[in-house]
C-alpha positions in Angstrom: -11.3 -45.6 21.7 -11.5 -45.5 25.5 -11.6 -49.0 25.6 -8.6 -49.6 23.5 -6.6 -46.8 25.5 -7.4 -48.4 28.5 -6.4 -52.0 27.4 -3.3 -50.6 26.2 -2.2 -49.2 29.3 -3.0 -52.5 31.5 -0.8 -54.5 28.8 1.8 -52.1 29.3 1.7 -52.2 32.3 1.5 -56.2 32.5 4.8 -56.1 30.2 6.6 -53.7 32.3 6.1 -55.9 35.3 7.4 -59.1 33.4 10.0 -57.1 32.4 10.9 -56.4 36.3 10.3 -59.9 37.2 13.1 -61.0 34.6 15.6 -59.0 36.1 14.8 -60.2 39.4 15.1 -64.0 38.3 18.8 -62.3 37.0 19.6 -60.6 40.5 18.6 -63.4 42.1 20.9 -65.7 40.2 23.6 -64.1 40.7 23.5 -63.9 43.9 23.2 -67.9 44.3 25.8 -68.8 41.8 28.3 -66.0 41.8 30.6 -67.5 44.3 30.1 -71.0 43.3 31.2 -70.3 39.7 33.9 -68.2 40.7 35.4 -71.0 42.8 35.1 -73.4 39.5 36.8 -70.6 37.0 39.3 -70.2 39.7 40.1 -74.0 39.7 39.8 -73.6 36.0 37.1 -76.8 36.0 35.7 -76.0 32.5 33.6 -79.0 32.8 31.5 -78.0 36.4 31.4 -74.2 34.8 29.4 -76.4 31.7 27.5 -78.4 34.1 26.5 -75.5 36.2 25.6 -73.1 33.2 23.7 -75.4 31.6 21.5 -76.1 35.6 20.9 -71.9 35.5 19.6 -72.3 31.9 16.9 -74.1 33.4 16.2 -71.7 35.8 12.7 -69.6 34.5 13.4 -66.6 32.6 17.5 -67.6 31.6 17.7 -68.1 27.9 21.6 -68.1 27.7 24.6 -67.6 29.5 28.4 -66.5 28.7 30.8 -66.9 31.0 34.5 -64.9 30.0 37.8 -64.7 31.9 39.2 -61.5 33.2 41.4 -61.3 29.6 37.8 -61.2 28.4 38.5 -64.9 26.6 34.8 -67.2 26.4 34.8 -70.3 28.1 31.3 -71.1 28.4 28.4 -69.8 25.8 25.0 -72.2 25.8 21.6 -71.1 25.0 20.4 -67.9 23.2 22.8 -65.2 23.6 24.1 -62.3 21.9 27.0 -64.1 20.4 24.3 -66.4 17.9 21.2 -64.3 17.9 20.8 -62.1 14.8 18.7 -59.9 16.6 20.5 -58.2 19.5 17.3 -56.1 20.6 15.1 -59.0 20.9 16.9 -59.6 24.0 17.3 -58.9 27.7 20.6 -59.2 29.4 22.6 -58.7 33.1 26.6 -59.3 33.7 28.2 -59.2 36.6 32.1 -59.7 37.5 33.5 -62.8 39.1 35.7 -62.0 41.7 37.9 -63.9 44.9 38.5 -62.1 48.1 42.3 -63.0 49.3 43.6 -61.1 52.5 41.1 -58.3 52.2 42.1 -57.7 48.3 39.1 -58.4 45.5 40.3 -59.5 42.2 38.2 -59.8 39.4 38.8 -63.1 37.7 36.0 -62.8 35.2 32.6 -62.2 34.1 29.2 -64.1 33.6 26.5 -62.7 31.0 23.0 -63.9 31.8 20.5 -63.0 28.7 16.7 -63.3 28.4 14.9 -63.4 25.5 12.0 -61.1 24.7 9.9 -63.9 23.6 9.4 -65.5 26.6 8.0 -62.2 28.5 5.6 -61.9 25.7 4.6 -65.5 25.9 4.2 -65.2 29.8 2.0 -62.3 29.0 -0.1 -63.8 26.1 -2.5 -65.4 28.4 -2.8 -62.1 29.8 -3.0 -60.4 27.1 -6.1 -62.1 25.1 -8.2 -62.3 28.8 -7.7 -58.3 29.1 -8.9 -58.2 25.2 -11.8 -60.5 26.2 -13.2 -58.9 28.9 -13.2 -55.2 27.0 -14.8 -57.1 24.3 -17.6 -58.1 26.4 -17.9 -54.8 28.1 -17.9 -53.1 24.8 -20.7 -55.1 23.5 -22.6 -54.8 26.9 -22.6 -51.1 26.8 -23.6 -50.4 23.0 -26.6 -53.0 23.8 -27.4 -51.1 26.7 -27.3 -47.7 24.9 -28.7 -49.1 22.2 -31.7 -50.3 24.1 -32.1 -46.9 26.3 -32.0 -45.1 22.8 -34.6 -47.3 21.6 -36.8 -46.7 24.3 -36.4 -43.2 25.2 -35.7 -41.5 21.7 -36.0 -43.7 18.7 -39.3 -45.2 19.1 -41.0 -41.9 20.5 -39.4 -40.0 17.7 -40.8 -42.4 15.0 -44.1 -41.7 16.6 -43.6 -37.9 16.9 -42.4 -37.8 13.2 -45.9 -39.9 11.8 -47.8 -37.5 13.8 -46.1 -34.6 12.0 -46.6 -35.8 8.7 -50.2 -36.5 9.1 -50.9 -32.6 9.7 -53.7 -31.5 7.7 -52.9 -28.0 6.5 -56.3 -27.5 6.1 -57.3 -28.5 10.0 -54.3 -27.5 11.6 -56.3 -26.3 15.4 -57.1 -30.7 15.4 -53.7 -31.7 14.1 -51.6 -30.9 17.7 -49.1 -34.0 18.6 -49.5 -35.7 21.6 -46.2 -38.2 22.0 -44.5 -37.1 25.0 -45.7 -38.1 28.9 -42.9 -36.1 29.8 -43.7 -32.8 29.3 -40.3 -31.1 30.8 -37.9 -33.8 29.5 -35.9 -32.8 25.7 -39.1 -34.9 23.8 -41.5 -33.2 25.5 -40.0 -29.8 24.5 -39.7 -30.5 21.0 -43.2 -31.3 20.9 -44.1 -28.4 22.7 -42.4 -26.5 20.0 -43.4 -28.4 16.8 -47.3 -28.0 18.6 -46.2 -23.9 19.3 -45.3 -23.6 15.1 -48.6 -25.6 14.1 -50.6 -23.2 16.5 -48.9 -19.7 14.6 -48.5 -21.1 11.4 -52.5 -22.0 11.2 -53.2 -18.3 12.7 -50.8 -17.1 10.1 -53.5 -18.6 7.4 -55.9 -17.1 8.8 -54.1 -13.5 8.7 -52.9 -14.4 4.6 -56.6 -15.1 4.0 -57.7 -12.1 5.2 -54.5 -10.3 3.6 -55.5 -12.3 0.8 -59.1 -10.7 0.6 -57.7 -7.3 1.2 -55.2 -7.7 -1.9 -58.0 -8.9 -4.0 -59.6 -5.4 -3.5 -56.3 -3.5 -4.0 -55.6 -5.2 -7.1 -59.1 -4.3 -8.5 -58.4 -0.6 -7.5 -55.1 -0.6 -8.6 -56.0 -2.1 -12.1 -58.6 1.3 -12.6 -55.8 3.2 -11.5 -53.0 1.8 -13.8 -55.6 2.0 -16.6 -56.1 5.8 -15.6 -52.0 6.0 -15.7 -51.7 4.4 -18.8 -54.1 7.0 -20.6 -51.8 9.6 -18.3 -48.6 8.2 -19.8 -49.4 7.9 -23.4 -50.5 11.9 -23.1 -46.9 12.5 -21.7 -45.1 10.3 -23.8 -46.7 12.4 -26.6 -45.5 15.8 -24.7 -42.2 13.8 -24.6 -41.5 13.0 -27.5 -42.2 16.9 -28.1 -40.2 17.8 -25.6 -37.5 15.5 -27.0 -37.3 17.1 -30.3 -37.3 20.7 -28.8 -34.5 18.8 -26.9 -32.6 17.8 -29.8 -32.5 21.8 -31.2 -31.4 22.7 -27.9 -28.3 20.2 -28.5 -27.9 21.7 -31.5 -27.4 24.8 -30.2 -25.6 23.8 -27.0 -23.1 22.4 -29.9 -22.9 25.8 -31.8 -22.3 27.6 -28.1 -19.4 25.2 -26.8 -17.5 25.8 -30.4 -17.7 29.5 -29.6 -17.3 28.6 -26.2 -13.8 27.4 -27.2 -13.0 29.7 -29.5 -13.7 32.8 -27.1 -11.4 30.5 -24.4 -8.5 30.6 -27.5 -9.3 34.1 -27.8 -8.9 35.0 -24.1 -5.6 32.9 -23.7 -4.1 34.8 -26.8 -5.6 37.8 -25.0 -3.9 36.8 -22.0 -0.6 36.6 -23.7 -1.2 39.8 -25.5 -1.9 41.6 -22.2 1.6 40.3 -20.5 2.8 41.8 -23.6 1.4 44.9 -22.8 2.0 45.2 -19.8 6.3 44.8 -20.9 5.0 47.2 -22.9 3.5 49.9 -20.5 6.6 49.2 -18.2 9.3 50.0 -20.7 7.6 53.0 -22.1 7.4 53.8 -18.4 11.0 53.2 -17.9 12.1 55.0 -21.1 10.5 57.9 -20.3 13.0 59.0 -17.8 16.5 58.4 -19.9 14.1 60.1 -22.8 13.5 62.7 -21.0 16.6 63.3 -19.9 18.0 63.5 -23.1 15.3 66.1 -24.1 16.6 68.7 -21.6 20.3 67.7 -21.9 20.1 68.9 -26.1 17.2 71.8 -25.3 19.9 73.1 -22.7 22.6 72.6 -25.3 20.9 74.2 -28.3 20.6 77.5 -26.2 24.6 76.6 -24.9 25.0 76.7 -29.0 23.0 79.7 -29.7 24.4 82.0 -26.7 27.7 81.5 -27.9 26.8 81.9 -31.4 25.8 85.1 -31.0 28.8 86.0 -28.8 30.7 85.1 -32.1 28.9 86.8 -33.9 28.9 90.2 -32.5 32.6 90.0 -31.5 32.2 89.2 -27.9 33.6 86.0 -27.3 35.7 85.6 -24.8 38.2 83.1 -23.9 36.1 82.0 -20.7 33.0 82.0 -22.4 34.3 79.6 -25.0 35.7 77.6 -22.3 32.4 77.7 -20.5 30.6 75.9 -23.2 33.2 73.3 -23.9 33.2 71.8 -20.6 29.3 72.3 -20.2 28.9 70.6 -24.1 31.0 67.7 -22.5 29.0 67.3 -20.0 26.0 67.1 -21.5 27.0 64.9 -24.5 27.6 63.0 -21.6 24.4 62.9 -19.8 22.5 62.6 -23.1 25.0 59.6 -24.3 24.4 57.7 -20.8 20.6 58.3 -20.9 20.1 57.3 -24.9 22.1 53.9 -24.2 20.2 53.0 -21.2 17.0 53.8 -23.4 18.5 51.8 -25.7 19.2 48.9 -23.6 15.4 48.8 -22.5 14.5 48.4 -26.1 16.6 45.9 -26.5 15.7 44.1 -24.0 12.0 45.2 -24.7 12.4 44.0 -28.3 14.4 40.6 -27.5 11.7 39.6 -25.3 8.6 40.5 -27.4 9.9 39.8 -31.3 10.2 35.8 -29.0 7.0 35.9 -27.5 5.1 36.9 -31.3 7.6 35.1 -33.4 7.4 31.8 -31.0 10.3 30.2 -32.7 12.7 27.1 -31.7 16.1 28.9 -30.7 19.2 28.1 -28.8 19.6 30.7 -25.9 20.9 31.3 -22.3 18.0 31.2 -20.4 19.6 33.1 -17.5 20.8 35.8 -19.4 16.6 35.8 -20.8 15.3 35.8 -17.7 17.6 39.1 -16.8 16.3 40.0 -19.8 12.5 39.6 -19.3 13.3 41.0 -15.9 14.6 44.2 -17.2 11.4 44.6 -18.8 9.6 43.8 -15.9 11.7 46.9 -14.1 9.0 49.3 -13.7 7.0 46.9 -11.3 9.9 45.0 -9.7 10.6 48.7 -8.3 8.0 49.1 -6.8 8.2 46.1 -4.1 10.2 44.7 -1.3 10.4 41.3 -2.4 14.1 40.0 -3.4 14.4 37.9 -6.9 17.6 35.8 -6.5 18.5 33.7 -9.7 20.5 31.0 -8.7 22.4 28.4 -11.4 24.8 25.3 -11.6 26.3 26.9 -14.1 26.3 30.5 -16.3 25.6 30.1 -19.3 22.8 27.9 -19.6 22.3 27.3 -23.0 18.7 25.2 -24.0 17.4 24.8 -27.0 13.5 25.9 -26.8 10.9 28.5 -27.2 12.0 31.8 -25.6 9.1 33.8 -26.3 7.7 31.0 -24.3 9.6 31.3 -21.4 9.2 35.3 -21.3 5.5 34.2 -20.9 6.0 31.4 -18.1 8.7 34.1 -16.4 6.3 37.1 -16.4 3.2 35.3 -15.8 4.7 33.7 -12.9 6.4 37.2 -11.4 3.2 38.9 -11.3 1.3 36.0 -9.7 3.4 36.0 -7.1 3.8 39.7 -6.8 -0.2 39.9 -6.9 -0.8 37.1 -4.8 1.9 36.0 -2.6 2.4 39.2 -1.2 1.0 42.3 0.3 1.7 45.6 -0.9 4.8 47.1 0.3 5.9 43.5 2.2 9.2 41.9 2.4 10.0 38.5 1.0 12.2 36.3 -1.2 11.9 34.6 -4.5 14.2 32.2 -5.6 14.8 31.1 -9.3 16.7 28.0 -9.5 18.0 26.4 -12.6 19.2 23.0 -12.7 19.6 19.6 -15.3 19.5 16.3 -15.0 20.3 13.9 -17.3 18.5 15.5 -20.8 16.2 17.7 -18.6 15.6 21.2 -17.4 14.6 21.5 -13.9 13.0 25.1 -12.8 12.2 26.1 -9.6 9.9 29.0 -8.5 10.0 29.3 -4.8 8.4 32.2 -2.8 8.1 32.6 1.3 4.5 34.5 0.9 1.7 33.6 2.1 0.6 29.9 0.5 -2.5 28.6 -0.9 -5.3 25.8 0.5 -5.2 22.5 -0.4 -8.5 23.5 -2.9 -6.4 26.6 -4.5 -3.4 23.6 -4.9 -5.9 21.5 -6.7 -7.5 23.8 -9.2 -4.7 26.5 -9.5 -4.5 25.5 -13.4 -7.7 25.5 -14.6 -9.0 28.2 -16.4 -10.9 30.7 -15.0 -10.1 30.0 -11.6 -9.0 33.0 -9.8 -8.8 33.8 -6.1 -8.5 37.5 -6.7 -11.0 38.0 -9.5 -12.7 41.1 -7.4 -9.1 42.9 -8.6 -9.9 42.1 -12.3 -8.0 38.7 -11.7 -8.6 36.6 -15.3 -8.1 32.7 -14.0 -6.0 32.6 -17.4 -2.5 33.1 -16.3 -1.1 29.8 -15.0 -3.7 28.2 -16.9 -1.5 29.4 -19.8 1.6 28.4 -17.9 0.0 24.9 -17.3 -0.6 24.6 -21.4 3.0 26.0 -22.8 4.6 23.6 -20.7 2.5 20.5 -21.4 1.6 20.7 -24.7 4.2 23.0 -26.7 7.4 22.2 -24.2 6.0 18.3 -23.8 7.3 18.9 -20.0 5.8 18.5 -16.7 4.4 21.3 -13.8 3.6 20.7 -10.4 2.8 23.0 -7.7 3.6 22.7 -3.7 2.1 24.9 -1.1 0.7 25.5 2.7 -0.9 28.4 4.4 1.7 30.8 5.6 4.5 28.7 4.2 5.5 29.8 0.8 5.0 27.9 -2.7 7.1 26.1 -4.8 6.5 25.7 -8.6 8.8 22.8 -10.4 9.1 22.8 -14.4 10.4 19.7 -15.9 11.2 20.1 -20.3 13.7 19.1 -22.5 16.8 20.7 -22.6 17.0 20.4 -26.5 13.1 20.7 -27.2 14.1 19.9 -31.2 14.3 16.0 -30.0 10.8 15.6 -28.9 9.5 17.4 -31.6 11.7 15.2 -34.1 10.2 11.9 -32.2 6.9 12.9 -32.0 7.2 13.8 -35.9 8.3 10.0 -36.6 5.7 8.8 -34.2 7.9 7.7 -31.3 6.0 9.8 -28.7 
């Protein structure tokens, strides 16, 4: 390849240099017959213009000639030019104007085209050429023989010898089988056989160490055959135990079986209990809040049946005055009154009471304004709302809300949800703010539960809804509650429940059902869900 590159350059550079000389033959030329053939196209003499052109086509180099007049008309064209060469690019050319000089003026009487063609500098160069290719030829050859021969002598020939040594090694007599190739000691051969003679010399001490590994294993393997006949008696006495141990086993399943089906039936049992004890608690805090209207109305017709019986006797023994009898009628106003006002707000708790627990037993599909059943539920919830700081603000796109879905259900998720946070979220007697937001999109129900208490861990995020997890299970704390949440809006709303939360920065709970629950339970009827 170097050899080639090189030769390419040199006939480069032997065409660029013909090339040069060309346009010196045409500089030259032009200079000699410039004025002598502007002196014959002046005296329009056509015939010495011929003569002439045809002398400077004999002139090395000149191929063809044009000669034109200044109205760029031909009068002279010999040899190979432009005008009948197919090939424009296969040749060289150089014009120049012809010109007279009268009383200081030039005037340019016309102009002479000298051409060379491309040929000739190629065949001026061929000679060149196939010498340059000769000698890298020879020098080519002379080289690979010399390498050849210094490879030969240095490398091939003592490799072959190194390599006959190696493969007469006797394995069994490998201290008398060293190779001894190299005189040169420090040169790349003498290396290699220092190295192949360094592996001989550890490989035969390896032997050696195998054979006496080899004499130690035989022992081993005699000891360790009377021991693994010792284990195999072992093993056949435990894989008797075993197979005892597998049938005792097999009861055990048996009964492991019998204890998860209670198992799951107590978990039912506690769930139902759960829901039974948010029902009680309503209960507790109506008959709490009832007490008080209840009571009122007790005192309010006690202090009216002695009103009735003072001035019934007043009648009766002929004493009644005209401001006695006025007396009582404004005092029996009054109380009819206060015993009216206390019976209907009495009567408004148990009908809130009663709307909110006939749903959570009956557990029926309804149509209902869920924010008019939340005020209900949290009517019922009264007695303990009371007794904290924390705001509840309901907030609504729009009043009424009507969904079609299990209000019971909702009582559950709305009271269970209350008292966590109230248990949880805050300390006793703290400020905060909850916010209930209702929202739809598209055929959905969107519930938020958002309080600013104090947060849960990442763990407490995580297992929040499995059952029986409680953080607060020192306080009689169940682990039921949002488990029961999680359920009734999973598998009896077909919705989702997710839960956000950091230390010191609040929780928000999102509920996702149906806004008309009768469609999913349709679809999953016909088998589209």
């Amino acid at each position: 390849m170097l050899t080639l590159i090189v030769t390419a350059i040199h006939i480069y550079v032997e065409y660029r240099h013909a090339h040069e000389e060309v346009y010196t033959v045409f500089e030259a030329s032009e200079n000699t017959f410039k004025h002598i053939l502007a002196s014959d196209l002046l005296n329009l003499d056509y015939e010495q213009l011929s003569t002439k052109a045809k002398s400077i086509i004999g002139l090395p180099h000149i191929t063809g000639i044009i000669i034109n007049t200044d109205q760029n008309e031909s009068i002279v064209n010999i040899g190979i030019t432009s005008n009948n060469k197919s090939q424009d690019n296969a040749l060289i050319s150089h014009a120049f104007p012809l010109t007279i000089s009268v009383k200081d003026t030039i005037t340019e009487i016309g102009k002479v085209t000298f051409y060379s063609d491309t040929d000739f500098i190629f065949n001026s160069i061929r000679q060149s050429i196939v010498l340059l290719a000769v000698n890298a030829a020879i020098k080519t050859a002379a080289v690979f023989l010399l390498i050849s021969v210094a490879f030969k002598m240095l490398l091939t020939t003592p490799l072959g010898q190194l390599a006959k040594q190696a493969s007469e090694i006797n394995p069994n007599n490998l201290d008398n089988s060293m190779i001894s190739v190299a005189k040169n000691h420090e040169d790349e051969l003498g290396t290699l056989q220092f190295a192949l003679n360094s592996m001989i010399k550890k490989t035969s001490e390896a032997f050696a160490s195998l054979d006496a590994l080899n004499k130690d294993l035989e022992r081993i393997v005699e000891k360790r055959t009377q021991e693994l006949q010792e284990s195999i008696t072992q093993l056949n006495e435990q894989h008797a135990q075993l197979e005892n141990e597998i049938e005792v086993r097999h009861e055990s399943e048996l009964a492991l079986a019998k204890s998860l089906t209670e198992l799951k039936n107590a978990q039912s049992q506690l769930i139902e209990s759960e829901k039974m004890a948010a029902l009680g608690g309503l209960v507790a805090g109506v008959a709490h809040e009832i007490n008080t209207p209840i009571g009122l109305s007790l005192t309010g017709i006690s202090h009216f049946q002695i009103t009735v019986k003072e001035v019934a006797k007043l009648f009766d023994e002929g004493e009644l005055e005209e401001d006695d009898f006025t007396r009582f009628i404004n005092e029996s106003q009054e109380l009819s009154s206060t015993i009216q006002n206390s019976l209907q707000r009495a009567a408004d708790l148990i009908r809130s009471f009663k709307l909110v627990a006939v749903d959570q037993s009956a557990e029926e599909i309804r149509q209902f304004d869920i924010i008019q059943y939340l005020n209900e539920t949290m009517v019922s919830l009264k007695n303990k709302l009371k007794q904290t700081k924390v705001v509840f603000e309901v907030n609504a796109e729009s009043a009424p809300l009507i969904i079609n879905n299990y209000p019971g259900s909702w009582a559950q998720i709305f009271t269970n949800l209350i008292q966590n946070t109230l248990i949880h979220a805050y300390a006793p007697q703290s400020e905060g703010k909850v916010e209930l937001n209702f929202y739809t999109k598209e055929e959905s129900l969107i519930f938020e539960f958002i309080d600013d208490g104090k947060g849960m861990t990442q763990e407490t995020v995580n297992k929040i809804f499995e059952p029986f997890y409680t953080t607060n299970r020192a306080n009689g704390g169940s682990g039921l509650g949002m488990n029961v949440v999680f359920n009734i809006v999973r598998q009896k709303m077909h919705g989702t429940i997710s839960v956000k939360s950091d230390l010191d920065k609040g929780t928000k709970f999102i509920i996702n059902v149906p806004i008309d629950i009768k469609i999913n339970s349709e679809g999953e009827e016909n088998g589209l869900i």
